[in-house]
C-alpha positions in Angstrom: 0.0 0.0 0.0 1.5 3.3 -1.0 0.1 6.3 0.6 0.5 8.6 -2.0 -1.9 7.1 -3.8 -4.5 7.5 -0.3 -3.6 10.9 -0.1 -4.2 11.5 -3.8 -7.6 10.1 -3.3 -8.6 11.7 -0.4 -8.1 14.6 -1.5 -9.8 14.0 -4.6 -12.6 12.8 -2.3 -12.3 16.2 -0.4 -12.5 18.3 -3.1 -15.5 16.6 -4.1 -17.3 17.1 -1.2 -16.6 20.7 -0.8 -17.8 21.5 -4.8 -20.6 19.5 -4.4 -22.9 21.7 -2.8 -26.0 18.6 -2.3 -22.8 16.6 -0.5 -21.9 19.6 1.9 -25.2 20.1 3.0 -25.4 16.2 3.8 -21.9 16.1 5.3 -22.5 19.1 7.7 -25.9 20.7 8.2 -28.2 17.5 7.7 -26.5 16.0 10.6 -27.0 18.8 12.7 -30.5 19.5 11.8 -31.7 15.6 12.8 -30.4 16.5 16.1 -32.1 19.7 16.6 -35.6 18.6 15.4 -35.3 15.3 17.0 -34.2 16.9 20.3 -36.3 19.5 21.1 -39.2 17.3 19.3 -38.5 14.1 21.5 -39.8 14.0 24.8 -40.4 11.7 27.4 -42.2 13.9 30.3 -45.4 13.4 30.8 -46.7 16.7 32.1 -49.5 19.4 31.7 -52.0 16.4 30.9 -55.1 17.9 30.3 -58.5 16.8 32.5 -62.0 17.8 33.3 -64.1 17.0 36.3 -67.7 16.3 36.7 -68.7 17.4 40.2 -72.1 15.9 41.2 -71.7 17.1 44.6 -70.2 20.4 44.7 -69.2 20.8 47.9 -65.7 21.7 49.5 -64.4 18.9 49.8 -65.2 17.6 46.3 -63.0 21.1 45.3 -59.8 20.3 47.3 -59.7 17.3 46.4 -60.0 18.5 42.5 -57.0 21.1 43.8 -54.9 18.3 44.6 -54.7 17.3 40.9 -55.0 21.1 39.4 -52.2 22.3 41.9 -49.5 19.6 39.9 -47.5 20.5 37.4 -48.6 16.9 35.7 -52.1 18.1 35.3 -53.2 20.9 33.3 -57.3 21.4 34.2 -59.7 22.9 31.8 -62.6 22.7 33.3 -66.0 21.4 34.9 -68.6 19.3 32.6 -72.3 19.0 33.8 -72.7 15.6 32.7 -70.7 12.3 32.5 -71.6 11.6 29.0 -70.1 15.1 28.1 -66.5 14.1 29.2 -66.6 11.3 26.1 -66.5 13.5 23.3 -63.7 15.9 25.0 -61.9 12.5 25.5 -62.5 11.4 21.7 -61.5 15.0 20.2 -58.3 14.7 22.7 -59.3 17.9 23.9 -58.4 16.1 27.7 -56.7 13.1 28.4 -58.4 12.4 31.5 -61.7 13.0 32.7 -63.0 12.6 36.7 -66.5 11.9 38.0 -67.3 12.7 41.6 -70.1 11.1 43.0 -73.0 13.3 44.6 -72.7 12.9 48.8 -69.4 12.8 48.5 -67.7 14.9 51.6 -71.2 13.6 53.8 -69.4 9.9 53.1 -66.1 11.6 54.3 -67.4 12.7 57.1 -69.5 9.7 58.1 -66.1 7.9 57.8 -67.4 6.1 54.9 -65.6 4.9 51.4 -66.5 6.5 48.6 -65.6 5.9 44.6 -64.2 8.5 41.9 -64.0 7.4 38.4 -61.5 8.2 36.3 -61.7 8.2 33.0 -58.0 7.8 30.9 -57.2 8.0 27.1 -55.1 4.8 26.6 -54.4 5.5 23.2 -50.8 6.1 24.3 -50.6 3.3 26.3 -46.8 4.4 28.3 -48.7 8.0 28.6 -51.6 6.5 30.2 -49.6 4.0 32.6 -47.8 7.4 33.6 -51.0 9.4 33.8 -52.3 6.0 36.2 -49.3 6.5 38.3 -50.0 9.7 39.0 -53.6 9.6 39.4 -52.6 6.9 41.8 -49.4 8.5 44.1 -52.2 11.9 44.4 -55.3 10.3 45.6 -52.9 7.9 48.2 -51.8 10.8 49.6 -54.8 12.3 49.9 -55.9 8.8 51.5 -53.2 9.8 54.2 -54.3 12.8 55.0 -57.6 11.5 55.3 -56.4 8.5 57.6 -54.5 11.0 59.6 -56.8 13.4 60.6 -59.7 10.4 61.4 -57.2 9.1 63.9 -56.5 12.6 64.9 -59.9 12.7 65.7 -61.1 9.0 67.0 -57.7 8.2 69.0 -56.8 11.9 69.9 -53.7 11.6 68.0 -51.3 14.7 67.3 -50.6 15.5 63.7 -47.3 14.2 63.9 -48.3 10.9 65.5 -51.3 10.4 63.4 -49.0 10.8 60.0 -46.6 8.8 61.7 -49.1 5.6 62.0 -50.6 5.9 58.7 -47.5 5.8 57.1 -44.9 3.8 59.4 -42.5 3.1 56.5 -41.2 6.5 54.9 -39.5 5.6 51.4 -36.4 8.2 51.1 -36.2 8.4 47.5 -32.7 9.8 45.7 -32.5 10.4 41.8 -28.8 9.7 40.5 -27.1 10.4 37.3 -29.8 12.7 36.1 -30.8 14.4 39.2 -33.7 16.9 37.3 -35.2 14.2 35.7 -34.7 15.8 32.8 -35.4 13.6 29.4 -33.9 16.0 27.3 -30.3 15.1 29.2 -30.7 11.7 28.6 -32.5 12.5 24.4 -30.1 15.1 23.6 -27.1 13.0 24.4 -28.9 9.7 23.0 -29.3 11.3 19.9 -25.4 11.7 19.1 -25.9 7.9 18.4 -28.7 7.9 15.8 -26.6 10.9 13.7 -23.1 8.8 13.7 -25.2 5.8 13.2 -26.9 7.4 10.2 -24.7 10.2 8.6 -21.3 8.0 8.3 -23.2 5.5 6.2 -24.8 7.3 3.8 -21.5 9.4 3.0 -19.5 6.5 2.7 -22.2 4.5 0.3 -23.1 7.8 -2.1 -19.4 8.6 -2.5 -18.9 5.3 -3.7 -22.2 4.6 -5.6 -22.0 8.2 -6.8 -18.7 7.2 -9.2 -20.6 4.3 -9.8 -23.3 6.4 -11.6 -21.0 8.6 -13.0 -18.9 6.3 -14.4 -15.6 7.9 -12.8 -15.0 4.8 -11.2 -13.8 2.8 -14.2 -10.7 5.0 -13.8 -10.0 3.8 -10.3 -10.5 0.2 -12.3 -8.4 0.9 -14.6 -5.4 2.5 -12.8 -2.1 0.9 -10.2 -4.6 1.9 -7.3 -5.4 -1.4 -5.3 -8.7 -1.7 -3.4 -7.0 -1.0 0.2 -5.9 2.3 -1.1 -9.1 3.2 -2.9 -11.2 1.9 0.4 -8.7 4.0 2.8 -8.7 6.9 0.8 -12.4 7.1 0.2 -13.0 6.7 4.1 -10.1 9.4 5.8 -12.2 12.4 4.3 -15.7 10.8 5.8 -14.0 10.5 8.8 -12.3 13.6 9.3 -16.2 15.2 8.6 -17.3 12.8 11.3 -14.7 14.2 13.5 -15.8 17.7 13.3 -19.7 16.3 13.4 -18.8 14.8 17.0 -17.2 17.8 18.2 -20.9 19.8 16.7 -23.0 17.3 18.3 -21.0 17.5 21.3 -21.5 21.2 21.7 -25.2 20.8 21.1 -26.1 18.0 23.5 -24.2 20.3 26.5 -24.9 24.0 25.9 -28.2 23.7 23.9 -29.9 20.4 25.6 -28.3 21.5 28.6 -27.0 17.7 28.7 -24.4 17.3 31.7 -20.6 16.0 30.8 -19.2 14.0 33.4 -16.9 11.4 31.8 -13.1 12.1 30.0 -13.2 13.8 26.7 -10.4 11.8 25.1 -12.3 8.8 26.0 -15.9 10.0 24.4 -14.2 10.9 21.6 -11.8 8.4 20.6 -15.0 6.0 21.2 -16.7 8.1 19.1 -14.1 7.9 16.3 -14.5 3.6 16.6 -18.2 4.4 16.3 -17.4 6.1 13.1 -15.0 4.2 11.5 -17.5 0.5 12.5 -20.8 2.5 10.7 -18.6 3.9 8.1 -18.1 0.1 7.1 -22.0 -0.5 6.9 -22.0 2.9 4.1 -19.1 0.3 2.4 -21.1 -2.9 2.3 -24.2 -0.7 1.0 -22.0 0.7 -1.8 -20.9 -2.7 -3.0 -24.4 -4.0 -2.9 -26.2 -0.8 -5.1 -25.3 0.8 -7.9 -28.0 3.8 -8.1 -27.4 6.8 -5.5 -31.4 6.6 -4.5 -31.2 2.7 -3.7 -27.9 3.9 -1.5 -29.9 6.2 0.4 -33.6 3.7 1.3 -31.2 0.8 1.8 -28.8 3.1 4.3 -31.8 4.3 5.9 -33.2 1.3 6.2 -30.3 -0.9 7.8 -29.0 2.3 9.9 -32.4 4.6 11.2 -34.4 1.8 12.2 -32.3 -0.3 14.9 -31.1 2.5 16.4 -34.2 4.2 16.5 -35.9 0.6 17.8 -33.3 -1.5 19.1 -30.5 0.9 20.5 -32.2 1.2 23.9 -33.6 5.1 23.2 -36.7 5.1 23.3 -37.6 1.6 25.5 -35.0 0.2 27.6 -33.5 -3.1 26.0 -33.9 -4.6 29.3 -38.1 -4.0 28.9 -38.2 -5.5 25.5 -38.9 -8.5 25.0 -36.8 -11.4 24.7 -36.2 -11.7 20.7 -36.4 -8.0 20.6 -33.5 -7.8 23.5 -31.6 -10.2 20.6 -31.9 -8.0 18.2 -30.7 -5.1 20.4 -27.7 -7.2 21.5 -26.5 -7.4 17.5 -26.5 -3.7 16.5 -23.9 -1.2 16.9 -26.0 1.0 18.4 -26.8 -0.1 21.4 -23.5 -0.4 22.6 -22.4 2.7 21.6 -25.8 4.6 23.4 -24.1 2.7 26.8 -21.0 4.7 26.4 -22.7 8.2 25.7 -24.8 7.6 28.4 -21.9 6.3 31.0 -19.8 9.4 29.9 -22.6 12.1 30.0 -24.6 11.2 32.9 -22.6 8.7 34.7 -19.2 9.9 34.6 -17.6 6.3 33.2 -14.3 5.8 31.4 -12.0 3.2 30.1 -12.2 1.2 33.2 -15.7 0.5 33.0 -16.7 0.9 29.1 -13.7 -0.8 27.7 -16.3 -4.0 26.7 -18.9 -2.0 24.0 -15.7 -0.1 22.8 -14.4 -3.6 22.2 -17.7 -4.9 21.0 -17.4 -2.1 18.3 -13.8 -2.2 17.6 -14.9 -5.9 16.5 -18.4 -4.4 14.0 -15.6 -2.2 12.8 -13.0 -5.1 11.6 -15.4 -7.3 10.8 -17.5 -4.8 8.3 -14.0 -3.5 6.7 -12.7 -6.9 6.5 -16.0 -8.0 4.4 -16.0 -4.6 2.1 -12.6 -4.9 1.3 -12.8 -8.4 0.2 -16.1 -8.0 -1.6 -15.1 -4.8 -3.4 -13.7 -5.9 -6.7 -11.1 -3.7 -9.0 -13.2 -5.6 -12.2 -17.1 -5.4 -12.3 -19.1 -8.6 -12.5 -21.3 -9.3 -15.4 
């Protein structure tokens, strides 16, 4: 291997993507807009859910208790409905996302020490936003239970305050939040989605620049020349990778200042990590190129074998440990997920070598392997 003849076509490959201005935009601001739409579009709070009550009873009781869901930042209320039946087209339009029905007598129960039932009415149409909206629903009305218990032993027994909440709730659970302290899922998105860019914008660099001489024909010259396929392979992916670079250090910048994503981990690290990343989806964009030879089949198949798993399968969006057993086998053969375990453990969790130095590996190995296979499927003389 001479490396003249990879500089020669690197730079060749350089100057190509600074002329073309389509390329450019692809190599630079694409990458940079999927992470700004995707990041302040993707959310995983569940807050401000909209509700409306139907109060049969009326009475003050009936409107703390209302209070106690208005008063949260989870719940957004818009308002009292005369009738239950009214709540069901609010519910259908999605106008609300939860609707309450509080039965008439419902403070004379209280106050006869008697049980008495609210309805609640949730949209499951989201099924994770309604098991959130249940939890909620839940955690408010126990405490309110509490208080209730409380001040009917303060009553009964003679209890003080203290020693009535004391006996309703013996067991106190002293909750902590680590690694992401505000609970914020932009943190954990805006970092997250560093993965999904490398994992989509390497490839489909990599696969046009290849398919694109293809199409043009300019390719035949690379056939016909001293050049091996080592050199031509090396010299088409140094440019890619050097634009990857300066996309890590972009992305980088974004996830902290703009997402407001904490850094805790070592920098050198992250991004030498990063550059493995690059270099093992680069190899996908390789094996694309060898398998197409139209620039629009590059782009569905890329998209196809690089968006979906890590949108699916990386552990963004649902934990791989909550999927289910062939989807957690799936997971466990993409690139992405292992890479999303070392943003994570260097943002949020401070990790390093020492305890990351096994999905690095893992994707050291993608990275030979997929190399290994281009180069010795990429031919110097086209097949008839």
């Amino acid at each position: 291997m001479r490396l003249a003849r990879v500089r020669a076509i690197a730079w060749k490959e350089w100057r190509e993507i600074l002329r073309d201005r389509l390329f450019f935009t692809m190599a630079f601001v694409v990458p940079l807009l999927i992470m700004l739409v995707l990041g302040y579009g993707l959310s995983l709070d569940v807050e401000n859910i909209p509700f409306a009550v139907v109060d049969h009873d009326r009475s003050e009781a009936s409107r703390a208790y209302i209070q106690r869901f208005s008063g949260s930042r989870y719940f957004d209320f818009v308002g009292y409905v005369e009738r239950d039946a009214d709540l069901q087209p609010l519910l259908a339009d999605s106008r609300i996302r939860l609707g309450l029905v509080i039965p008439a007598r419902f403070e004379r129960r209280l106050r006869g020490d008697r049980p008495v039932e609210v309805q609640a009415l949730i949209d499951g149409m989201f099924p994770f936003r309604a098991q959130t909206t249940k939890g909620y629903l839940e955690a408010i009305d126990a405490e309110a239970n509490r208080e209730l218990l409380g001040d009917f032993l303060k009553r009964r027994k003679g209890l003080t305050v203290s020693r009535a909440a004391r006996v309703v709730a013996p067991v106190r659970l002293a909750q902590r939040y680590l690694y992401n302290q505000a609970i914020e899922s932009r943190w954990s998105i805006g970092s997250g989605l560093m993965m999904l860019v490398l994992m989509v914008s390497p490839p489909f660099l990599t696969a046009l620049g290849v398919v694109r001489e293809k199409e043009s024909g300019s390719i035949y010259n690379i056939f016909a020349s001293t050049v091996t396929r080592g050199e031509f392979i090396l010299g088409k992916l140094l440019p890619y990778v050097g634009v990857s670079c300066l996309n890590i250090l972009l992305l980088w910048l974004i996830a902290t200042q703009l997402f407001g994503a904490p850094f805790k981990g070592d920098p050198l690290f992250f991004f030498l990590a990063s550059l493995v990343y690059v270099v093992c989806t680069a190899g996908i964009g390789l094996l694309v190129s060898i398998l197409v030879t139209t620039q629009v089949a590059a782009v569905l198949l890329t998209m196809v074998v690089t968006f979906i798993p890590a949108m699916l399968y990386s552990g963004l969006l649902v934990p791989v440990e909550s999927m289910s057993a062939d989807a957690r086998m799936q997971a466990y053969l993409f690139p992405p997920r292992y890479f999303l375990e070392i943003v994570w453990g260097s943002f949020l969790k401070g990790l390093g070598w020492t305890d990351l130095w096994v999905p690095v590996a893992v994707l050291a190995g993608y990275a030979a392997l997929l190399w290994s296979i281009g180069l010795l499927a990429f031919h110097k003389r086209p097949r008839r």
